[in-house]
N, CA, C and O of each residue as an XYZ file, in Angstrom:
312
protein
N      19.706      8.847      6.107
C      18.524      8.770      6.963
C      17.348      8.208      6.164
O      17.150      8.475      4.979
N      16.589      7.413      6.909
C      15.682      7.024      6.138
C      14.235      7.570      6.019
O      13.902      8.160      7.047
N      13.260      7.540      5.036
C      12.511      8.631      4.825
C      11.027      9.115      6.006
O      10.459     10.159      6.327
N      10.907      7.622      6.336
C      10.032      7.721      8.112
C      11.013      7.487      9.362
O      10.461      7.191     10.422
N      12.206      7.575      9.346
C      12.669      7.853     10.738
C      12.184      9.048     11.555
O      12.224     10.184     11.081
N      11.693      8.777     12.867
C      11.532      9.930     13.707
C      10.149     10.189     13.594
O       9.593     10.730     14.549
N       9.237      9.775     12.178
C       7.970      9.797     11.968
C       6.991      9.134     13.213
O       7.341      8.051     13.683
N       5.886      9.737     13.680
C       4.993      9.088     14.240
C       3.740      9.229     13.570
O       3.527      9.889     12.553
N       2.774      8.416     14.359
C       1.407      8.377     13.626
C       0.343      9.120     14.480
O       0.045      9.149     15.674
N      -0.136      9.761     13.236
C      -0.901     10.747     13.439
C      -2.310     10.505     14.380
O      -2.965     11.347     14.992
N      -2.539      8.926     14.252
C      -4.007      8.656     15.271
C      -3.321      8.676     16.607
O      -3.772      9.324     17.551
N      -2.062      7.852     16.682
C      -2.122      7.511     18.051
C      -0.528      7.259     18.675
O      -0.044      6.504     19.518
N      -0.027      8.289     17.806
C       1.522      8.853     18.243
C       2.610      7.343     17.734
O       3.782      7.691     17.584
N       2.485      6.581     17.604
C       3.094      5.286     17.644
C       3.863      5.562     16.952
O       3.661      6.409     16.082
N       5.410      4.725     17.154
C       6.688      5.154     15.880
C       6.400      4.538     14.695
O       6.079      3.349     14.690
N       6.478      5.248     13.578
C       6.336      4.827     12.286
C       7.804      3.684     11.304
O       8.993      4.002     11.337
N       7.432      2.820     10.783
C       8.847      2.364     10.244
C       8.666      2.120      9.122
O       7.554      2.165      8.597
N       9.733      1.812      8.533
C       9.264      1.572      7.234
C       8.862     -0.416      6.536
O       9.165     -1.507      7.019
N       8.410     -0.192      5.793
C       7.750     -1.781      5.408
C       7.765     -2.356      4.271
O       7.824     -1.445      3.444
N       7.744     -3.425      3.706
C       7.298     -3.378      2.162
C       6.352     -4.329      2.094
O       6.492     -5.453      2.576
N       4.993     -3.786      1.286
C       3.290     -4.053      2.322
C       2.798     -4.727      0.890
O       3.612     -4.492     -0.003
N       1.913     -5.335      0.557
C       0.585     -5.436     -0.038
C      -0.077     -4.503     -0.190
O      -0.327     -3.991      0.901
N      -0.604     -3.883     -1.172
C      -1.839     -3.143     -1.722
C      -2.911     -3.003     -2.159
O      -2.832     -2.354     -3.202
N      -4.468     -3.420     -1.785
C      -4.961     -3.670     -3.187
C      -6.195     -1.975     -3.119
O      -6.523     -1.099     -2.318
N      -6.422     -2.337     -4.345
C      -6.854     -0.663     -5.212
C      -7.912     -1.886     -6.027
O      -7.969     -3.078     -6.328
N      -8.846     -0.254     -6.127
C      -9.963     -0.803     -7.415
C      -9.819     -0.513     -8.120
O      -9.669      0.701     -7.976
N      -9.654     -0.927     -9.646
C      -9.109     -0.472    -11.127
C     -10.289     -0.403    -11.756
O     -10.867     -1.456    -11.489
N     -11.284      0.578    -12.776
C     -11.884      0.169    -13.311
C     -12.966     -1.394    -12.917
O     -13.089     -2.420    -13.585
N     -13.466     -1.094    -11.875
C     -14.474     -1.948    -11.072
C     -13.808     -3.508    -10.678
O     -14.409     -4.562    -10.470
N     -12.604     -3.269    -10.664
C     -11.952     -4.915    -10.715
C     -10.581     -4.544     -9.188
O      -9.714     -3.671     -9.171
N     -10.862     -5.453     -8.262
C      -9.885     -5.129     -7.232
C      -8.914     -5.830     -7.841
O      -9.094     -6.765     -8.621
N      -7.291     -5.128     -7.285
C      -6.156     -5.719     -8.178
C      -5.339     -5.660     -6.500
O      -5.815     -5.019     -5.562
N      -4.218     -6.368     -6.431
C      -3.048     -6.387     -5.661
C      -1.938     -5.916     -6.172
O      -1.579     -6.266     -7.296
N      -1.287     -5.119     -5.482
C       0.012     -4.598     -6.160
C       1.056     -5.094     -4.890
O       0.815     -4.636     -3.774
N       1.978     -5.837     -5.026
C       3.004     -6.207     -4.194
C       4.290     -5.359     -4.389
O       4.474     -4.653     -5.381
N       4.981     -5.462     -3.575
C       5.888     -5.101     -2.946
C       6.103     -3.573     -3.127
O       6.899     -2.956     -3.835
N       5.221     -3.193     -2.335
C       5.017     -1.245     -2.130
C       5.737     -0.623     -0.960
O       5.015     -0.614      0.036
N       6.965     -0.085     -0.759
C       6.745      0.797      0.325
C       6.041      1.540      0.833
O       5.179      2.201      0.254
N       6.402      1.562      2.516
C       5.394      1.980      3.100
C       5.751      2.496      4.467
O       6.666      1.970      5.100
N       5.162      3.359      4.873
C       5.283      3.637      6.675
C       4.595      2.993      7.501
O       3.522      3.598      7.489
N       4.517      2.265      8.124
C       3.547      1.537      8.832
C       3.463      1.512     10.519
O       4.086      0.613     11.083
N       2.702      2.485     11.341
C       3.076      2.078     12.747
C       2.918      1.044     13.434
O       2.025      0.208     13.298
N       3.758      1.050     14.184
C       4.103     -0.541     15.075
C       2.959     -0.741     16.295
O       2.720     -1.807     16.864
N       2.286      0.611     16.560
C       1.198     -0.011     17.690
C      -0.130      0.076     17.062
O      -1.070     -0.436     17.671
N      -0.321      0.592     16.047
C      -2.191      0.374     15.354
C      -1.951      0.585     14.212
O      -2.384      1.659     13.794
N      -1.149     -0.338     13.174
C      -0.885     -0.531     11.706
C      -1.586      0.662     10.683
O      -2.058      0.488      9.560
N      -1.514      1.553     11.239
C      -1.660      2.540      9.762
C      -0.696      2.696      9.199
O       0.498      2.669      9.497
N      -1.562      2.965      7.855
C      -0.110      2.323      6.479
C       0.102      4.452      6.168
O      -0.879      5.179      6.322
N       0.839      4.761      5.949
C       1.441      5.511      5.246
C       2.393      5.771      3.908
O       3.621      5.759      3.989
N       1.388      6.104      2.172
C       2.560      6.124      1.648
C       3.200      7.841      0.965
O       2.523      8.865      0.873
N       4.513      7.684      0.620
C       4.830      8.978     -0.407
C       4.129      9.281     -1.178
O       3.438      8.301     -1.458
N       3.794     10.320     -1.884
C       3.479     10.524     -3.079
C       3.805     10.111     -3.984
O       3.019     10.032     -4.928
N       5.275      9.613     -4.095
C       6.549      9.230     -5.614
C       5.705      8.025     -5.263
O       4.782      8.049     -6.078
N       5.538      6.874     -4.379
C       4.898      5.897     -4.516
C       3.678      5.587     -4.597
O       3.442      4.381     -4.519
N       2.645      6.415     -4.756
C       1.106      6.553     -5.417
C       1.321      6.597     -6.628
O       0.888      5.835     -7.493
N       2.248      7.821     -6.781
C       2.553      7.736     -8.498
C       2.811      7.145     -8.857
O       2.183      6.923     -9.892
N       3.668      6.411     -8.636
C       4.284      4.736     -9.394
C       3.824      3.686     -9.256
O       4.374      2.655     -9.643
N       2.419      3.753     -8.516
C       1.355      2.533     -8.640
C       0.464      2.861     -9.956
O       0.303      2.276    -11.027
N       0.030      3.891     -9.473
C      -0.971      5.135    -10.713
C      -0.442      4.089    -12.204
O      -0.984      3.109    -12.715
N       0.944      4.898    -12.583
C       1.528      4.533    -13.772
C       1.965      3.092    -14.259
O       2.037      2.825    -15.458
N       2.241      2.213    -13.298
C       2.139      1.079    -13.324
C       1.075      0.164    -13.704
O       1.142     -0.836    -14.419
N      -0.072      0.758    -13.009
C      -1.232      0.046    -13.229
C      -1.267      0.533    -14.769
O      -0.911     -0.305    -15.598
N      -1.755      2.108    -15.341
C      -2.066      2.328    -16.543
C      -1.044      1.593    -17.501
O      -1.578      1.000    -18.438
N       0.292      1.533    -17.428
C       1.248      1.058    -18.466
C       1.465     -0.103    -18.432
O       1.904     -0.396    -19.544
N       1.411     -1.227    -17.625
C       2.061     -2.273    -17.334
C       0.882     -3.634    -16.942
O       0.155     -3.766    -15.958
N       1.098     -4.661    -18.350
C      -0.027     -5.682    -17.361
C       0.242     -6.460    -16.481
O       1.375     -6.651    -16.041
N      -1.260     -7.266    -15.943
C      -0.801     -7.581    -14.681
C       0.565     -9.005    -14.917
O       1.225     -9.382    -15.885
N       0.466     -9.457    -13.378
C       1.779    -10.624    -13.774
C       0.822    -11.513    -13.317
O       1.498    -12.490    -12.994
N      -0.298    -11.765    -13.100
C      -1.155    -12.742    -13.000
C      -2.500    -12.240    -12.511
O      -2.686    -11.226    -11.838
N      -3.532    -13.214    -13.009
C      -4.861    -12.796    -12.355
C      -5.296    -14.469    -11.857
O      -5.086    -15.570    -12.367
N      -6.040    -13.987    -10.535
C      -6.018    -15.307     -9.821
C      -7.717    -15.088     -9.335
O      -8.135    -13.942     -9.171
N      -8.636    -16.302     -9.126
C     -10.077    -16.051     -8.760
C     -10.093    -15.605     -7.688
O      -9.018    -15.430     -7.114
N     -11.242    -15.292     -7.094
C     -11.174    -14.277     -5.644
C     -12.874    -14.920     -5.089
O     -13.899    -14.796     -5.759
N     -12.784    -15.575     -3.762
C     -13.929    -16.021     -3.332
C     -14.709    -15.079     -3.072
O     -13.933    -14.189     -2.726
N     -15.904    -14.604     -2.994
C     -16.964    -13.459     -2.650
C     -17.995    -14.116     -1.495
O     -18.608    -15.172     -1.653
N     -18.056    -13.218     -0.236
C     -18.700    -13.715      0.771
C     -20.340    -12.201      0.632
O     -20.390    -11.158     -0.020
N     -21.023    -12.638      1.266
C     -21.945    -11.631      1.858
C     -22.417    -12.003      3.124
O     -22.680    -13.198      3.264
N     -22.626    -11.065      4.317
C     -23.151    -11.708      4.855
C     -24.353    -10.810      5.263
O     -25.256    -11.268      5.963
């Protein structure tokens, strides 16, 4: 069985499935992307849902592991 089967979402009941999503987090004042994260994601108003084992293994990733690229990032204000 898989670990969101049967799961719904908590705003707005929708079935939850599972995904493998984009992330990005602020590190030390610098936004970073972390790819290929599982995830729960509902199918009628995209809230992301993750495990704990997979917070943790972003957590430790980020502290132990450098990045695999850093790329410029346009900045808007409006």
């Amino acid at each position: 069985m898989r670990f969101w089967e049967s799961e719904r979402c908590e705003y707005c009941n929708g079935p939850v499935v599972e995904k493998i999503v984009e992330l990005t987090r602020k590190v030390n004042g610098k936004y970073v992307l972390i790819k290929n994260v599982p995830a729960g994601v509902c199918k009628e108003c995209g809230t992301r849902y993750y495990t704990a084992n997979v917070l943790k293994s972003i957590d430790a990733s980020i502290k132990r592991r450098k990045a695999v690229k850093e790329v410029p990032m346009a900045v808007y204000s409006l």
